[in-house]
N, C-alpha and C positions, 0 to 999 in steps of 0.2 A: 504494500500500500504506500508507503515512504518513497520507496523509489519511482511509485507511476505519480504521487505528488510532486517531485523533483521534474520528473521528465516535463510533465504539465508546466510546471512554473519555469524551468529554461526554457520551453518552447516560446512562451508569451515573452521573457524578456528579450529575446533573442531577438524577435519580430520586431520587440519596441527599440531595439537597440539598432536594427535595419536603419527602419525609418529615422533615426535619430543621427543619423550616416557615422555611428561608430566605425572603427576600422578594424577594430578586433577585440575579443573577449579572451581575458585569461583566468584560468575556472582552476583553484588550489585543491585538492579533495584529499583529507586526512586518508591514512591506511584504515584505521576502523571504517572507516564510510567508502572503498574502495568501489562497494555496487553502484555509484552514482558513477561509475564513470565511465561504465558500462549506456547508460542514459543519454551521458554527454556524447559517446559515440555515436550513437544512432543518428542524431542531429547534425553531425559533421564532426565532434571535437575530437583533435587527435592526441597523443601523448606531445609532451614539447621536453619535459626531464624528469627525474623520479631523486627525491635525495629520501634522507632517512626519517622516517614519517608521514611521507606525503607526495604526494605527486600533483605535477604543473597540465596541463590539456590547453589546447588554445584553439581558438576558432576564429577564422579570418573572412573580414567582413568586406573588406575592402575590393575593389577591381581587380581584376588579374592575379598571378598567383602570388601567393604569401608575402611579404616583407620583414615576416619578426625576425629580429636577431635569433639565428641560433644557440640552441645550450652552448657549455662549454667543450672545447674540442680538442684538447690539450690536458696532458697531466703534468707536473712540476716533481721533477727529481732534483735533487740537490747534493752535491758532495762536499768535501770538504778538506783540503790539500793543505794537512798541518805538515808547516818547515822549521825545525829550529834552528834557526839561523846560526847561533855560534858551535855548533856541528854539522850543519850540513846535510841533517837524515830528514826523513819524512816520512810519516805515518802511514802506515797502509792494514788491509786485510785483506782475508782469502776468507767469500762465503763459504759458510756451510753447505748450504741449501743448491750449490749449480755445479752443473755437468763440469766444466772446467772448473781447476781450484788456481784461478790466475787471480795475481797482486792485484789490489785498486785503491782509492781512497772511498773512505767510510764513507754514507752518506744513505740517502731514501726521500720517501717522497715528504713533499710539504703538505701541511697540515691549512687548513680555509682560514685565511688570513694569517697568514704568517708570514714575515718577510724573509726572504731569499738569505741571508745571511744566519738571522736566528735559526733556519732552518739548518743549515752547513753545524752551526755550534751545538744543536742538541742533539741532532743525527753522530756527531763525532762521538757526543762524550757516551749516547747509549750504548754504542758498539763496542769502544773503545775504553772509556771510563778517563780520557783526558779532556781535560778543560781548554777552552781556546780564545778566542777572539776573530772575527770576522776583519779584513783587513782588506780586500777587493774580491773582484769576480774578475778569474782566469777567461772562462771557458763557455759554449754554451753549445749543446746539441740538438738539434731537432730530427724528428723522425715518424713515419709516418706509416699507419696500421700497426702501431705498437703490440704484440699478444697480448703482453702485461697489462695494459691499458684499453683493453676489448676492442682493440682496432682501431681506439683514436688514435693523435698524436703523442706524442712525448716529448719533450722538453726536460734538458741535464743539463745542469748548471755545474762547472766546479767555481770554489770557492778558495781564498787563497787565506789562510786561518794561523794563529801566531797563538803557538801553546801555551800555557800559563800553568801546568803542568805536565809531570814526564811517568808518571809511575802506570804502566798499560796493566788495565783490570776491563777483561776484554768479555763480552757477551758470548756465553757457548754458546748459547741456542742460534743463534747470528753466523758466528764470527767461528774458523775452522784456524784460524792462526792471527796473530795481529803482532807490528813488531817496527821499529825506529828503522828504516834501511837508508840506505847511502843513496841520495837524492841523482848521483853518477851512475850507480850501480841500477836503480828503478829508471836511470832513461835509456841504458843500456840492454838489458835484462829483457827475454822472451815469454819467460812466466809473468808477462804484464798482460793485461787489458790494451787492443790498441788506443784508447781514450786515454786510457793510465797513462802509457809510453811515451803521447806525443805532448799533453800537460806536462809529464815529468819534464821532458825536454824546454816544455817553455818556461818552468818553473827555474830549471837549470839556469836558462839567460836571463832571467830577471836575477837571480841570483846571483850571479857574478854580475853582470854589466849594469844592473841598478834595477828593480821593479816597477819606476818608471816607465820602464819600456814598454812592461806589460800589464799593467795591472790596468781596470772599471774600475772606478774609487767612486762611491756615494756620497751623491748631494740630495737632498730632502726640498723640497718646492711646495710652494700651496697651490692646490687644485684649481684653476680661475672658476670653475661651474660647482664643482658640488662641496667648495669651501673645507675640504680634507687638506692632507695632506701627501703628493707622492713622492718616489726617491727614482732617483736618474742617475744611474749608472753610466761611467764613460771614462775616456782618456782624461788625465787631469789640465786643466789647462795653462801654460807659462802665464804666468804675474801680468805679462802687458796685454794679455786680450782677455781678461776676468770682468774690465771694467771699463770696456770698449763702449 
């Protein structure tokens, strides 16, 4: 009865929402109430995204086909490339959990709203059990039909992070080895990741020739529209064009 009341009632507002030249309806439906949206399909609603409690449907009222922004289409990995600089080694593990047991830098996915940095420093210390600091963005991958990621994109960030401890208290259930190695030896070395390999390498030349070279160092900006706050990642810029 519940549900032929609901269908009833989207059908009339739908009509009044026609004529009112809305251009589209977006219909929230709790998981306990999931049978409505069985309803909203019959009428045209299709799914649009499903997060944890509830799902999105949208119906498009406008001319021609759809214009909503699509869901999200991308997942956010982030690693985290701890170097101690007055040695020279750099943090790595060998998962548990995958066919090859090759070197990498710690790291996973980001958590909804969390910034790309915070994300490198908690991913480090879970696996690992070292503290660190966020100090630029090395690196960034993209990639497309991810399996991990049900066929979207993927998006891996590495992070270039400056230890604040050294004593490794490392995840088993994770982590199948974890260990300080020779930052020469990891750009070297075959039992790397080729992502590892080639970050190791550019890690290499910042470190000798200055991280200048290479590092996206964060600036924080205010939003002009929706009065937040974002952070802008980039080359740093020489002193005479800051304040051009």
């Amino acid at each position: 009865a519940l549900t032929l009341l609901f269908f009833l009632f989207l059908a009339d507002a739908v009509a009044r929402w026609r004529e009112e030249g809305r251009l589209a309806v977006w219909l929230h439906v709790p998981i306990l109430q999931s049978r409505f949206a069985a309803a909203a399909a019959s009428q045209g609603f299709d799914f649009h995204h499903a997060e944890q409690g509830s799902s999105t449907l949208t119906l498009w009222l406008g001319e021609g086909p759809s214009r909503l922004p699509g869901y999200a289409t991308h997942q956010l990995g982030v690693a985290g490339a701890v170097l101690d600089e007055s040695t020279g080694k750099v943090l790595v593990v060998q998962d548990r959990n995958k066919t090859l047991n090759a070197w990498k830098f710690p790291g996973g996915l980001a958590n909804p709203g969390e910034d790309i940095g915070d994300t490198a420093v908690r991913e480090v210390f879970e696996e690992t059990g070292i503290k660190s600091e966020f100090k630029s963005i090395l690196s960034l991958r993209q990639q497309h039909q991810h399996p991990g990621a049900f066929g979207k994109s993927d998006m891996y960030i590495i992070c270039r992070l400056q230890p604040s401890s050294f004593d490794i208290r490392f995840c088993r259930q994770e982590c199948l080895r974890c260990e300080w190695m020779d930052l020469q030896e990891l750009a070297r070395t075959k039992d790397a990741t080729p992502i590892t390999s080639n970050v190791a390498k550019l890690l290499l030349y910042g470190y000798r020739e200055g991280f200048g070279k290479i590092d996206l160092t964060m600036r924080e900006f205010p939003a002009v529209y929706t009065g937040r706050f974002y952070k802008l990642y980039h080359r740093e810029l020489p002193q005479p064009y800051r304040n051009i």
